[in-house]
C-alpha positions as CSV (number, residue, x, y, z in Angstrom):
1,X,14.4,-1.4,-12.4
2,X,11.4,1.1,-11.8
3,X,8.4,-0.2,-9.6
4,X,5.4,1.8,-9.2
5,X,4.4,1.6,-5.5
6,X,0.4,1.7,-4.8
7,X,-1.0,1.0,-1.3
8,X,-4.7,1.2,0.6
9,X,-6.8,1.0,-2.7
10,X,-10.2,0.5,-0.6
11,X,-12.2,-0.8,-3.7
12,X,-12.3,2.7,-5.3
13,X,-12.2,2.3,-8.7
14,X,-12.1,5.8,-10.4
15,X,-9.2,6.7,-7.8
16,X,-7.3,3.5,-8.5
17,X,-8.1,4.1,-12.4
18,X,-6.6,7.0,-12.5
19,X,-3.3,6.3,-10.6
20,X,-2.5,3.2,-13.0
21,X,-3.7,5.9,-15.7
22,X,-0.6,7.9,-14.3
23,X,1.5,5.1,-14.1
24,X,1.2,4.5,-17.5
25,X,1.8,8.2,-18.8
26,X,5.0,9.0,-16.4
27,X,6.4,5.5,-16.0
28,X,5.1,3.0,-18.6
29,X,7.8,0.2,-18.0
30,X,7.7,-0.2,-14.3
31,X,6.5,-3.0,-12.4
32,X,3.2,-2.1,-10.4
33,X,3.1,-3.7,-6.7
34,X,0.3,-3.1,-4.5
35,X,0.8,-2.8,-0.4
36,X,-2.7,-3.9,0.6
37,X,-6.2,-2.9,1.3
38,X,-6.9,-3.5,-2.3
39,X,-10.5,-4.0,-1.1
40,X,-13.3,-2.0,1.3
41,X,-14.6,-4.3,4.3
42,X,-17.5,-2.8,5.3
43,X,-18.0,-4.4,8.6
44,X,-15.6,-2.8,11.4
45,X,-12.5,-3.7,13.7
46,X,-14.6,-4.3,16.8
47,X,-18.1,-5.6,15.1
48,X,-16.2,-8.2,13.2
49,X,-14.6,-9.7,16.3
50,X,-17.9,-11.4,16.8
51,X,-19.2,-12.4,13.3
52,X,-18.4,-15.1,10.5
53,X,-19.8,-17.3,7.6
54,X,-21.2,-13.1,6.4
55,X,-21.8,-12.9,2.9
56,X,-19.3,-11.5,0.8
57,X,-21.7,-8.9,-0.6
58,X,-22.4,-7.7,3.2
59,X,-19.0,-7.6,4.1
60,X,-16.4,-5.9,1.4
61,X,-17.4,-4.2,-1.8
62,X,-16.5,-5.9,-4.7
63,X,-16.3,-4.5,-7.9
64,X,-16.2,-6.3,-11.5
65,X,-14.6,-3.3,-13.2
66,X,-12.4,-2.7,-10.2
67,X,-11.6,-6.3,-9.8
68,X,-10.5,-5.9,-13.8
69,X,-7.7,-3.5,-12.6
70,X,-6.0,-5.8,-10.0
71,X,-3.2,-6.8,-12.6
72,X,-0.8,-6.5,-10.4
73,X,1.0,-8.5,-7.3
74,X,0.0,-6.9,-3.8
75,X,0.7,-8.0,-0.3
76,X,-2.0,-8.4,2.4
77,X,-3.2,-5.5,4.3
78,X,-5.8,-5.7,7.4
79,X,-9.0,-4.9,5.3
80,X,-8.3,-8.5,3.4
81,X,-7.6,-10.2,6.5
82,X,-10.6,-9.0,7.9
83,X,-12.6,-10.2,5.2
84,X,-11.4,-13.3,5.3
85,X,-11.7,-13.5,8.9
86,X,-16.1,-12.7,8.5
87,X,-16.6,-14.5,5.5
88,X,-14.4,-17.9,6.1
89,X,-13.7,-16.9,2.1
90,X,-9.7,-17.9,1.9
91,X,-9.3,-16.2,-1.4
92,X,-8.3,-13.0,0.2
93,X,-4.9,-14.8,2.1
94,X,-3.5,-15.5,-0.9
95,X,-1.2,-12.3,-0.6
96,X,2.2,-12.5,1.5
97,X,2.7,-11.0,4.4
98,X,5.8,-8.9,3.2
99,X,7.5,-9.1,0.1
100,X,11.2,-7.7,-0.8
101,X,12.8,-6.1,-3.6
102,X,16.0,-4.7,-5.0
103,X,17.2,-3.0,-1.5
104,X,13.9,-2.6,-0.6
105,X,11.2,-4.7,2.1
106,X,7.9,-3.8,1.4
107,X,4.4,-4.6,3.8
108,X,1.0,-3.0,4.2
109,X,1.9,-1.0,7.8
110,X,-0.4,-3.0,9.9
111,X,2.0,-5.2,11.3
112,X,4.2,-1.6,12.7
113,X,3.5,-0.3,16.0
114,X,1.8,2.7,16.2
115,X,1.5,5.0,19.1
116,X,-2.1,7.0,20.3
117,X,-0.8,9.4,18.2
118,X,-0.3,7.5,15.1
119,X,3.7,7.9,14.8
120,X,5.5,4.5,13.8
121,X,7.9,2.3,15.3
122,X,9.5,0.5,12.2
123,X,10.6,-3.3,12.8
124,X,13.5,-4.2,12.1
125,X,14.1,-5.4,8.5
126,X,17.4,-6.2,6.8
127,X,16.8,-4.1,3.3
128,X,17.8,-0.3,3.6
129,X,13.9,0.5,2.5
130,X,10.9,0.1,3.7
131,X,7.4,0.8,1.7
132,X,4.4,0.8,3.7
133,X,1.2,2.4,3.6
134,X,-1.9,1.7,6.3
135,X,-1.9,5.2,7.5
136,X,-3.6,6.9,4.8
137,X,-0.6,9.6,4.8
138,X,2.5,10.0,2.8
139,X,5.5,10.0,4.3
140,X,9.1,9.9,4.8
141,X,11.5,9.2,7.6
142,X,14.9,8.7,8.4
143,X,16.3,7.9,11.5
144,X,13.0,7.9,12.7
145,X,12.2,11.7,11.9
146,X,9.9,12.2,9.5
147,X,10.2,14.4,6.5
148,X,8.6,16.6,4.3
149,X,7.1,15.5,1.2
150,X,7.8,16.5,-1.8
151,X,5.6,15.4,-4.8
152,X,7.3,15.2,-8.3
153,X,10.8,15.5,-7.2
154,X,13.0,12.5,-6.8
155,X,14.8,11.8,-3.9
156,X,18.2,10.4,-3.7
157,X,18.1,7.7,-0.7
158,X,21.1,6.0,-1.5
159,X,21.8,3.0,0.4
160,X,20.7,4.6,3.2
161,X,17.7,3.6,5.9
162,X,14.3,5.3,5.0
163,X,10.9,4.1,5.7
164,X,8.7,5.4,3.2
165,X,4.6,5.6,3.1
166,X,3.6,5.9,-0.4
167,X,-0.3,7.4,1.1
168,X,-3.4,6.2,-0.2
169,X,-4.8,5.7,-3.6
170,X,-8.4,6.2,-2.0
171,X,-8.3,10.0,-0.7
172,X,-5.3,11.0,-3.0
173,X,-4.4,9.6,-5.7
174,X,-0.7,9.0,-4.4
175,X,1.5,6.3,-5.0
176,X,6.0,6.1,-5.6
177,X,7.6,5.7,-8.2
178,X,11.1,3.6,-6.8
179,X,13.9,3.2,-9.4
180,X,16.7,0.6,-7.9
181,X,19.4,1.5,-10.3
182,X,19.1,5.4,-10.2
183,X,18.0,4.8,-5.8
184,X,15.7,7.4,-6.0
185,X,11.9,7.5,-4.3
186,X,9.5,9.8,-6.2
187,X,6.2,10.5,-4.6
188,X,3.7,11.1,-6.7
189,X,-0.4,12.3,-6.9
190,X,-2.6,11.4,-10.2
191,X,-5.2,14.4,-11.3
């Protein structure tokens, strides 16, 4: 099976209508799965510590024709748990936590540990992969090195233990395409 791997959306709907463009061109038949931060809260980490019952329109940006183009299952990242968390508005904790596939655990990359310097410690997980996003920067690491990058090219990871950031849909226009059958992670980046 081929799944098409999308992650930190941020309510931008010409990026995000371009990758599912993409999709469609190079791999019509997979399965699309988003890895949170679908939407933009526009009220911060800190600030919304202290604030609740805020309007929807004063705390995420919400889109009809981007809300049109959520088609597809996601898990929760931080910017939907933050907008539930101001807004009392439960609609946004409908998404799991984590969700797993063939060989494969994916979450949003909120709930790793990162150090000052923004490197990862993975949690443990019992699938040889793990898809993640959160960071805003595509990546690859095994054994906890990380990897170059390359876009285009499929990557044989075997049965092996990688942990795989797709990037972001916002700034780039990247997403993966992961086939289970073939075991192969392509990264990708839509015009």
């Amino acid at each position: 099976m081929k799944y098409a791997i999308l992650s930190d959306l941020h309510s931008h709907y010409k990026n995000t209508k371009k990758v599912l463009n993409h999709i469609q061109q190079v791999a019509p038949n997979a399965e699309i799965i988003g890895l949170g931060d679908l939407f933009e809260c526009k009220i911060g980490k800190k600030k919304a510590k202290g604030i609740r019952h805020a309007r929807l329109k004063d705390a995420a940006i919400i889109d009809d024709r981007f809300m049109r183009l959520l088609t597809f299952p996601s898990i929760i990242g931080n910017q939907e748990e933050r907008i539930a968390l101001v807004t009392g508005d439960e609609r946004f904790l409908q998404y799991e936590n984590a969700l797993e596939i063939e060989h494969a655990t994916l979450i949003h990359g909120h709930q790793i540990v990162w150090d000052k310097t923004f490197n990862p410690t993975f949690p443990h997980i019992e699938t040889p992969l793990l898809f993640f996003g959160h960071s805003h920067e595509a990546a690859i690491y095994n054994n906890g090195k990380r990897q170059p990058v390359p876009y285009d090219i499929p990557l044989s990871v075997g049965h092996r233990s990688y942990q795989i950031n797709v990037g972001p849909v916002v700034e780039n226009k990247e997403w993966c395409l992961y086939d289970s059958q073939a075991m192969t992670v392509t990264f990708m980046q839509a015009q």
